[in-house]
mmCIF file of the N, C-alpha and C atoms, coordinates in Angstrom:
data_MODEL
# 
_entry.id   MODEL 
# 
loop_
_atom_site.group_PDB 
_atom_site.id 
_atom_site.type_symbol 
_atom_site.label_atom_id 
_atom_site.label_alt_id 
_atom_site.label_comp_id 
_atom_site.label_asym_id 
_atom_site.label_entity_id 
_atom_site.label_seq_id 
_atom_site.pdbx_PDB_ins_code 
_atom_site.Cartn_x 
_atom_site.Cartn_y 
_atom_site.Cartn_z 
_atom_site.occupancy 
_atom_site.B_iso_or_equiv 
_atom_site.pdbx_formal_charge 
_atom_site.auth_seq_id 
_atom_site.auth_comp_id 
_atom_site.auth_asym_id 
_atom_site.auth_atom_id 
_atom_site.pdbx_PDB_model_num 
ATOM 1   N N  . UNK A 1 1  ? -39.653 -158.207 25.463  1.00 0.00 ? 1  UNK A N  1 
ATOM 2   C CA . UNK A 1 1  ? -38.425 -158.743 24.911  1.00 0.00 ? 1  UNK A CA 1 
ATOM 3   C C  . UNK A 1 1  ? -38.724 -159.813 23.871  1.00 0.00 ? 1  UNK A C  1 
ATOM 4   N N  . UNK A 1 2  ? -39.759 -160.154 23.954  1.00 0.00 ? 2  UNK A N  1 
ATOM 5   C CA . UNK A 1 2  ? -39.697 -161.655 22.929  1.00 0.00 ? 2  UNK A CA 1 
ATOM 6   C C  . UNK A 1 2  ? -40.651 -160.969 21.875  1.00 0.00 ? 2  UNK A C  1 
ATOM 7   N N  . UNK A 1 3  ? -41.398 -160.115 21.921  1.00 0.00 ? 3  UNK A N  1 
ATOM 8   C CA . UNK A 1 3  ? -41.925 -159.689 20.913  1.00 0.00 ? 3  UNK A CA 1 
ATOM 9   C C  . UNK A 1 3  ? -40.765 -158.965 19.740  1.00 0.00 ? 3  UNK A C  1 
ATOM 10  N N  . UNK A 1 4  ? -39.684 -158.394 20.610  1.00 0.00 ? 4  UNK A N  1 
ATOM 11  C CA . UNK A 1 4  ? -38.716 -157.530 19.584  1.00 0.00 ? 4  UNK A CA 1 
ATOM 12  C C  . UNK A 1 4  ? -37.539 -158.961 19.187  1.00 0.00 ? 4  UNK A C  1 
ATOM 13  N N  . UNK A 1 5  ? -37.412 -159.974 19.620  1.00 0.00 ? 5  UNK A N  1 
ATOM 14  C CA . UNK A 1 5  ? -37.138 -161.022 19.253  1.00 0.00 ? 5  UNK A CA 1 
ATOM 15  C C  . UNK A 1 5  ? -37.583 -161.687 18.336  1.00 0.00 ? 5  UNK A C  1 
ATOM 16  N N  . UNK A 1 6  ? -39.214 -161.640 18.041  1.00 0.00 ? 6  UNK A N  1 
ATOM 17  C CA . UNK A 1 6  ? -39.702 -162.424 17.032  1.00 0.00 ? 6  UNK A CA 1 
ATOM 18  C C  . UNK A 1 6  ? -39.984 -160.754 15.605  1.00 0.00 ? 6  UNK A C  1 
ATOM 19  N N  . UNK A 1 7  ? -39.700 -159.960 16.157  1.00 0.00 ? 7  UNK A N  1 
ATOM 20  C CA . UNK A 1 7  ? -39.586 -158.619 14.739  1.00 0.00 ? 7  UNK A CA 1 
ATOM 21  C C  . UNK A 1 7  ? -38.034 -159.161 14.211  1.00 0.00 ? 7  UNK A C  1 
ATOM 22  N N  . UNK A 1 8  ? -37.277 -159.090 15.272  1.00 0.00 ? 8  UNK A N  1 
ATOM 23  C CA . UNK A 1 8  ? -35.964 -159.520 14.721  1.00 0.00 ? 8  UNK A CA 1 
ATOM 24  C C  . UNK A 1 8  ? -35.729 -160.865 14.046  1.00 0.00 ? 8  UNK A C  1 
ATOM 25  N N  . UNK A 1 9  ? -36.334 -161.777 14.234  1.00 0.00 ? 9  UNK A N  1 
ATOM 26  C CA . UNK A 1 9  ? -36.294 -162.744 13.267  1.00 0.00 ? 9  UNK A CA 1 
ATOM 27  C C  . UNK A 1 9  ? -36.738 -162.990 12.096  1.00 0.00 ? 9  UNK A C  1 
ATOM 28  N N  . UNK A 1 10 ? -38.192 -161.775 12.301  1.00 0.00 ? 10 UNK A N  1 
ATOM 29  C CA . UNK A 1 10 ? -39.143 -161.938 10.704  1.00 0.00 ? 10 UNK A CA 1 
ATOM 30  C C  . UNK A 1 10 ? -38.602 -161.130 10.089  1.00 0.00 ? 10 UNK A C  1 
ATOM 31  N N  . UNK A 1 11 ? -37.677 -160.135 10.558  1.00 0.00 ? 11 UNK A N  1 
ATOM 32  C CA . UNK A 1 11 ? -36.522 -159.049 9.544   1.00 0.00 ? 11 UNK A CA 1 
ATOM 33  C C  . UNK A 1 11 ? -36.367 -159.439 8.671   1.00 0.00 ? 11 UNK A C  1 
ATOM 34  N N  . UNK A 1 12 ? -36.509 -159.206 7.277   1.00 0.00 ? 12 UNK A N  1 
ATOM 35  C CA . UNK A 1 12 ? -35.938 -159.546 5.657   1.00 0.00 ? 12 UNK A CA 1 
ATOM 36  C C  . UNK A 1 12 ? -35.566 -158.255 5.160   1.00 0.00 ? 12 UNK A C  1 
ATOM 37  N N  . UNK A 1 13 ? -34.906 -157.127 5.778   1.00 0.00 ? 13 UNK A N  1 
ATOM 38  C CA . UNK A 1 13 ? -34.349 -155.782 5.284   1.00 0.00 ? 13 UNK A CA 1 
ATOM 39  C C  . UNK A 1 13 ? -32.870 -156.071 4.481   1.00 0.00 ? 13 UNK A C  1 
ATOM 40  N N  . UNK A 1 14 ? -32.323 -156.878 5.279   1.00 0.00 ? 14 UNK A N  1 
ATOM 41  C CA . UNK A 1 14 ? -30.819 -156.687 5.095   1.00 0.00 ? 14 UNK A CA 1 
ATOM 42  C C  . UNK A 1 14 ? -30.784 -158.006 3.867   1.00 0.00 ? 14 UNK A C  1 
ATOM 43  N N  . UNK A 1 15 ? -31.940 -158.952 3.556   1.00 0.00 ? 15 UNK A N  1 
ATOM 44  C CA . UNK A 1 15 ? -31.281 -160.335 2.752   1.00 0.00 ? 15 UNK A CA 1 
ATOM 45  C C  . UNK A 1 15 ? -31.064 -159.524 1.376   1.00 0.00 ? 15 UNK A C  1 
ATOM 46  N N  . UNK A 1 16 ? -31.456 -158.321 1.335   1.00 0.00 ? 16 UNK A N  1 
ATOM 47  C CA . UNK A 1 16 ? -31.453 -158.132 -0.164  1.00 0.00 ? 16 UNK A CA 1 
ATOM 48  C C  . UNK A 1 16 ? -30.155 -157.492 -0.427  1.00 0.00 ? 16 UNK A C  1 
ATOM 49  N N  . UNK A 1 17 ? -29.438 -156.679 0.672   1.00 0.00 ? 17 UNK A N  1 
ATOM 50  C CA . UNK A 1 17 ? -28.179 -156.031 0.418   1.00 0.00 ? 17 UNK A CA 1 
ATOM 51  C C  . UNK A 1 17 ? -27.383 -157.290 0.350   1.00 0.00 ? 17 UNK A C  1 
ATOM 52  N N  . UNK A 1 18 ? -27.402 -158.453 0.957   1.00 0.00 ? 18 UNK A N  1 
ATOM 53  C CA . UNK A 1 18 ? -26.706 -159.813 1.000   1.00 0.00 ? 18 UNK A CA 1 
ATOM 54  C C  . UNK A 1 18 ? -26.328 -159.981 -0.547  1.00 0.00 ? 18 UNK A C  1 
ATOM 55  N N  . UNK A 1 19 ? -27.512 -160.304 -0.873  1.00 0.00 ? 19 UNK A N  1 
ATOM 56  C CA . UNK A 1 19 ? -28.132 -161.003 -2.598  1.00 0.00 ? 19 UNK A CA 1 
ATOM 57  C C  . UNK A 1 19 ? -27.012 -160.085 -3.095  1.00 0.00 ? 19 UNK A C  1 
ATOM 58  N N  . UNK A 1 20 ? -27.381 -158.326 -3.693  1.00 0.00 ? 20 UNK A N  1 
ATOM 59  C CA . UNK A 1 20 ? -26.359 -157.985 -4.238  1.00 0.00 ? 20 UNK A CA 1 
ATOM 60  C C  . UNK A 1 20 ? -24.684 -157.787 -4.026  1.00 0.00 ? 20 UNK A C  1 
ATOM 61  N N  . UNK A 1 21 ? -24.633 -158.204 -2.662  1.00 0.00 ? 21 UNK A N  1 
ATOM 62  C CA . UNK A 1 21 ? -23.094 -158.774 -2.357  1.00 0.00 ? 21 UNK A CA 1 
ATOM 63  C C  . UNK A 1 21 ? -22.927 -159.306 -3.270  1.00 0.00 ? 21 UNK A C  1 
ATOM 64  N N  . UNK A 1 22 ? -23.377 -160.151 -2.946  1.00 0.00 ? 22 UNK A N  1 
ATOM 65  C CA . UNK A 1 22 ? -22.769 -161.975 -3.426  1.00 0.00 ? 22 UNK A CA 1 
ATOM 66  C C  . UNK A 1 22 ? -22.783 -161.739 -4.970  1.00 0.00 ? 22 UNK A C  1 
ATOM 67  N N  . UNK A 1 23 ? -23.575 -160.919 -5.932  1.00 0.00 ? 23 UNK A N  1 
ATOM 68  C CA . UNK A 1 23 ? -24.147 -161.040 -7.111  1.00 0.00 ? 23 UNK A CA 1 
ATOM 69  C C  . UNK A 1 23 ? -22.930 -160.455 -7.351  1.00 0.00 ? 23 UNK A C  1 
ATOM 70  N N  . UNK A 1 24 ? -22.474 -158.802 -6.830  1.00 0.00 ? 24 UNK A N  1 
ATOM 71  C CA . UNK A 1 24 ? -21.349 -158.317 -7.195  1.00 0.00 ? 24 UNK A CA 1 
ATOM 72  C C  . UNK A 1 24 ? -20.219 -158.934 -7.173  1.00 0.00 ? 24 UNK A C  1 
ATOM 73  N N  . UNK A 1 25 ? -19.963 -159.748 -6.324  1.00 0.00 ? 25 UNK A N  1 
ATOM 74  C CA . UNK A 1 25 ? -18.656 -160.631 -5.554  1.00 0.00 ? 25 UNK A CA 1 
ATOM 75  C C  . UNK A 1 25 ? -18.641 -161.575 -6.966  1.00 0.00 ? 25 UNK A C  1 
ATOM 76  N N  . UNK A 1 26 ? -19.505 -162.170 -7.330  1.00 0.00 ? 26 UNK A N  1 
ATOM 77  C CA . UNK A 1 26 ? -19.310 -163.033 -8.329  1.00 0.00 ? 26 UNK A CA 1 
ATOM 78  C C  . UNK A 1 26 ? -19.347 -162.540 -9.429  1.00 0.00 ? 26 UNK A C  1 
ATOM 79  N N  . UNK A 1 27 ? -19.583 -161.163 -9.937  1.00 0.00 ? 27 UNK A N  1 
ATOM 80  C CA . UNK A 1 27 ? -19.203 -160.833 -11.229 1.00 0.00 ? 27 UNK A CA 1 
ATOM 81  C C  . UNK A 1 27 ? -18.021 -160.440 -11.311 1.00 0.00 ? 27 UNK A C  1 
ATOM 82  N N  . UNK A 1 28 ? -16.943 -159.785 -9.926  1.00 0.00 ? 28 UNK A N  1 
ATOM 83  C CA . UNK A 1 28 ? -16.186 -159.742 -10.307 1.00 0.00 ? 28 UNK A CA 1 
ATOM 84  C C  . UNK A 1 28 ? -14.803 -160.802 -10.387 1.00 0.00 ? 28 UNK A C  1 
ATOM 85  N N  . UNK A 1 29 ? -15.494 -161.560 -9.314  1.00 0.00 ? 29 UNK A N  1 
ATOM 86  C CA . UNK A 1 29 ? -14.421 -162.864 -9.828  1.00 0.00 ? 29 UNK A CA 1 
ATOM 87  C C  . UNK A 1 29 ? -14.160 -163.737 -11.249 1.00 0.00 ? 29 UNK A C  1 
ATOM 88  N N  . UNK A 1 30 ? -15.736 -163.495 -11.733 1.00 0.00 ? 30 UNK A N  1 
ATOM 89  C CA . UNK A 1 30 ? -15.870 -163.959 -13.024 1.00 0.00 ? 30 UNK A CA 1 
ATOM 90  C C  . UNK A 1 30 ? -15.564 -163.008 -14.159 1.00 0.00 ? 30 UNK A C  1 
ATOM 91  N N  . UNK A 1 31 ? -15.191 -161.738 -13.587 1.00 0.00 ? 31 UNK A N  1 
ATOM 92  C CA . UNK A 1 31 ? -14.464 -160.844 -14.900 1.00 0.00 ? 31 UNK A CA 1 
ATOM 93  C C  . UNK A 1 31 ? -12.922 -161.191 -14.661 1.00 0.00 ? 31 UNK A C  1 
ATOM 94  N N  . UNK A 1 32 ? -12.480 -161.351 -13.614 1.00 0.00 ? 32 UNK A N  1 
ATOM 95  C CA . UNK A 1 32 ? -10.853 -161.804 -13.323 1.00 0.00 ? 32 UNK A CA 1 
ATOM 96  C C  . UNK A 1 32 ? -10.450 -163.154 -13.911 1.00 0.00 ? 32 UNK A C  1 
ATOM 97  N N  . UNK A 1 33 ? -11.633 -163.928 -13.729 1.00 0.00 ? 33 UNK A N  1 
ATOM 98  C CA . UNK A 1 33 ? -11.423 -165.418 -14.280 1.00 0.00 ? 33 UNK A CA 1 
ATOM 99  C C  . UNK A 1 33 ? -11.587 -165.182 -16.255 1.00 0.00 ? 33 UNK A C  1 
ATOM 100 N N  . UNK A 1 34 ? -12.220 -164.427 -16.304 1.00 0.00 ? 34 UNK A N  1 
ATOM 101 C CA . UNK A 1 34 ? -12.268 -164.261 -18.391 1.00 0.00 ? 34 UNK A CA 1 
ATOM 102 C C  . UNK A 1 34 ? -10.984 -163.639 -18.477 1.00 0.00 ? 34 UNK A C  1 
ATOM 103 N N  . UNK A 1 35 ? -10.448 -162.436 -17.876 1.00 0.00 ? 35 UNK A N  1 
ATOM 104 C CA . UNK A 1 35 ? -9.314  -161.770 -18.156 1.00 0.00 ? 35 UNK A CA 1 
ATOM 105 C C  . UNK A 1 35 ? -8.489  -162.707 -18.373 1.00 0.00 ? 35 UNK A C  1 
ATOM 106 N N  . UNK A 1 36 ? -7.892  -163.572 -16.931 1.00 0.00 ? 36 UNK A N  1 
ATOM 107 C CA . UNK A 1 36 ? -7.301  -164.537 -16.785 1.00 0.00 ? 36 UNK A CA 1 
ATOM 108 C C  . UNK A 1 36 ? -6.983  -165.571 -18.342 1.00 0.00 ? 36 UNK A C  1 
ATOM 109 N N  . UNK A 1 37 ? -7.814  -166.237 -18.863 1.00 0.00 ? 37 UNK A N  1 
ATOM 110 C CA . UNK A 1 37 ? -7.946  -167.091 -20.218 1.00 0.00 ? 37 UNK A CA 1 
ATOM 111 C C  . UNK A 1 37 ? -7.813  -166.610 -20.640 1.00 0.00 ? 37 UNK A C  1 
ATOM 112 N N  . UNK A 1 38 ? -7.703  -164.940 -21.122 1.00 0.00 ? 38 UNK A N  1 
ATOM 113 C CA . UNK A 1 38 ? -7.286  -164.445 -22.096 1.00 0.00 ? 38 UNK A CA 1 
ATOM 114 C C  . UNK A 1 38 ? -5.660  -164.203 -22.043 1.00 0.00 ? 38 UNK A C  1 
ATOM 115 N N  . UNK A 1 39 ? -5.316  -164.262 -21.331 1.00 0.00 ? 39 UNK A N  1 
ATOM 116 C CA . UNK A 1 39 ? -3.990  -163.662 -21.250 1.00 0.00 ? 39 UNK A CA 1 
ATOM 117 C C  . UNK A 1 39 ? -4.006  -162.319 -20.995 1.00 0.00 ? 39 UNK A C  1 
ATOM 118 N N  . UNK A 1 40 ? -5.160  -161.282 -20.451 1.00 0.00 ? 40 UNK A N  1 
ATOM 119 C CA . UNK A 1 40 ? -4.854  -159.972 -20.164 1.00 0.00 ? 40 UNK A CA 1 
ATOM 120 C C  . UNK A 1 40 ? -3.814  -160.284 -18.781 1.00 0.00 ? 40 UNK A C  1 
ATOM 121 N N  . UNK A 1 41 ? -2.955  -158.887 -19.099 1.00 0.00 ? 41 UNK A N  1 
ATOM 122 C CA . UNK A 1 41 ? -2.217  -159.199 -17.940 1.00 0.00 ? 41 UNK A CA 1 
ATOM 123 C C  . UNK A 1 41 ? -2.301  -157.437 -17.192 1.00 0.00 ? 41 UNK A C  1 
ATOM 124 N N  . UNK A 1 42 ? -2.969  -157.345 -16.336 1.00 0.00 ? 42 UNK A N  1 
ATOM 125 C CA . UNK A 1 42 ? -3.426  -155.908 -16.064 1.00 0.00 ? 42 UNK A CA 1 
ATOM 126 C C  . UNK A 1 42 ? -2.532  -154.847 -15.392 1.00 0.00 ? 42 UNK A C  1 
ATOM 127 N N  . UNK A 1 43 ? -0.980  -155.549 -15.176 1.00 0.00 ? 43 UNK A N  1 
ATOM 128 C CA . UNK A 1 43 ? 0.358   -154.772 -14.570 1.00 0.00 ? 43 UNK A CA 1 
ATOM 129 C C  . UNK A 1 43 ? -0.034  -153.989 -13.685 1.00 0.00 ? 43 UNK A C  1 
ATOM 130 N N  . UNK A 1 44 ? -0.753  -153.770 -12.595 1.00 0.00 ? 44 UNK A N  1 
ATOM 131 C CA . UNK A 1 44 ? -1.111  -152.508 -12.198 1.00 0.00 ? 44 UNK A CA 1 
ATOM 132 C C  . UNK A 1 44 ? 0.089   -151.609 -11.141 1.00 0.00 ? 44 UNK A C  1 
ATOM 133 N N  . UNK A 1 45 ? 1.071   -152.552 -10.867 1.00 0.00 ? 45 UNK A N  1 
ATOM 134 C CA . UNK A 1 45 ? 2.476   -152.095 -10.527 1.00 0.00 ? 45 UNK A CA 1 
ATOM 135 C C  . UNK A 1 45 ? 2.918   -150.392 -10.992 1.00 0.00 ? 45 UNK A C  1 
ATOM 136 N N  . UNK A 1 46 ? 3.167   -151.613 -12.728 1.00 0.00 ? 46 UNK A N  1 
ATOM 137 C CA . UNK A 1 46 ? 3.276   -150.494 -13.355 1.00 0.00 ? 46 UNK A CA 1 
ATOM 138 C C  . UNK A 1 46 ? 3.017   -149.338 -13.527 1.00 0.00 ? 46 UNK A C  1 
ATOM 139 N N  . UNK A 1 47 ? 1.672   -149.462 -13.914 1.00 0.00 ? 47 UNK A N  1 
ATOM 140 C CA . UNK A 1 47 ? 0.836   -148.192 -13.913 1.00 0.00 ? 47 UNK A CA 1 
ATOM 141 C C  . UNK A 1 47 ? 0.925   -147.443 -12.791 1.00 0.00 ? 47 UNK A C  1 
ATOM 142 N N  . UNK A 1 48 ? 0.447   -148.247 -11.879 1.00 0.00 ? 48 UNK A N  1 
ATOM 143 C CA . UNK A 1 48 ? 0.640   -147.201 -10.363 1.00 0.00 ? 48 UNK A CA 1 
ATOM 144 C C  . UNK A 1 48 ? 2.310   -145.957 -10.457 1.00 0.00 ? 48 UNK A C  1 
ATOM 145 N N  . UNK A 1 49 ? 2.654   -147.020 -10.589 1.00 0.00 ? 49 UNK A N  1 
ATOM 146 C CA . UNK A 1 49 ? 4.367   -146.130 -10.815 1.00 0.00 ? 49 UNK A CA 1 
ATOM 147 C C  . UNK A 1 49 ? 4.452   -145.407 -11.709 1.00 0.00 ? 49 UNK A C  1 
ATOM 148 N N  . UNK A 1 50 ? 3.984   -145.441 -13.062 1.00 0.00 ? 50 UNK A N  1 
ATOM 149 C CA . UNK A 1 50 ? 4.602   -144.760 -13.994 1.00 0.00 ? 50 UNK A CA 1 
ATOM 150 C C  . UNK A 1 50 ? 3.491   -143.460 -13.503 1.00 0.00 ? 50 UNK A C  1 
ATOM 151 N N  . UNK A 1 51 ? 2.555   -143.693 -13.011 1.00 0.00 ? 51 UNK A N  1 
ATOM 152 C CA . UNK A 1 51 ? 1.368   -142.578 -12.316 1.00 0.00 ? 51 UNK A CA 1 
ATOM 153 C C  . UNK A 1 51 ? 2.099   -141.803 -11.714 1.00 0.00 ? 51 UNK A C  1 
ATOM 154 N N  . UNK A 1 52 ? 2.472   -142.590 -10.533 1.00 0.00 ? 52 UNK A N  1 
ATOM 155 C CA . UNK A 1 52 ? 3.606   -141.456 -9.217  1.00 0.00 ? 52 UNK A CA 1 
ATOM 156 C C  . UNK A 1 52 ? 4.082   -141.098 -9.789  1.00 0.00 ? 52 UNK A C  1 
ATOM 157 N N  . UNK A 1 53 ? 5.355   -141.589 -11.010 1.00 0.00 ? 53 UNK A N  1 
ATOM 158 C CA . UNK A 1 53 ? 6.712   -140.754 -11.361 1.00 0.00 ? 53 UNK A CA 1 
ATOM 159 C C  . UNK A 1 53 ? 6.003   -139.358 -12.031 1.00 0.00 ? 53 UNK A C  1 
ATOM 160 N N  . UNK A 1 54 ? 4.907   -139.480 -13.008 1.00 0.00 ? 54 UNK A N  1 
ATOM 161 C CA . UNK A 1 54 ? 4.565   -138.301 -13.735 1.00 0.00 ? 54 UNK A CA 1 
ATOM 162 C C  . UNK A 1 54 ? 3.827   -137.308 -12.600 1.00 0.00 ? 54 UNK A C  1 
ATOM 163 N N  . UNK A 1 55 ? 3.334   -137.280 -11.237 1.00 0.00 ? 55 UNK A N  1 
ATOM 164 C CA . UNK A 1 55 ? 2.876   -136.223 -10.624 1.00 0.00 ? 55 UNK A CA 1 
ATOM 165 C C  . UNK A 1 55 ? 3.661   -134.996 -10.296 1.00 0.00 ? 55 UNK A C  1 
# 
């Protein structure tokens, strides 16, 4: 038991799927935050709807 205790602690498999979380998580907040200053305004209401009505 303490041997699969100390594999489980020296584990570094999963820090890298972490890293590109976080990397993704922050590009896209930081594409919402540029949109944002620009004044894009991305309606997606809209779109969604005017989508449904034309199917």
């Amino acid at each position: 038991m303490v041997i699969f205790l100390n594999r489980l602690i020296k584990d570094a498999s999963g820090v890298t799927a972490i890293e590109y979380g976080l990397i993704s998580a922050l590009i896209v907040v930081g594409s919402f935050l540029a949109l944002n200053s620009v004044n894009v305004s991305l309606n997606l209401k809209n779109t969604f709807l005017t989508v449904a009505t034309n199917m």
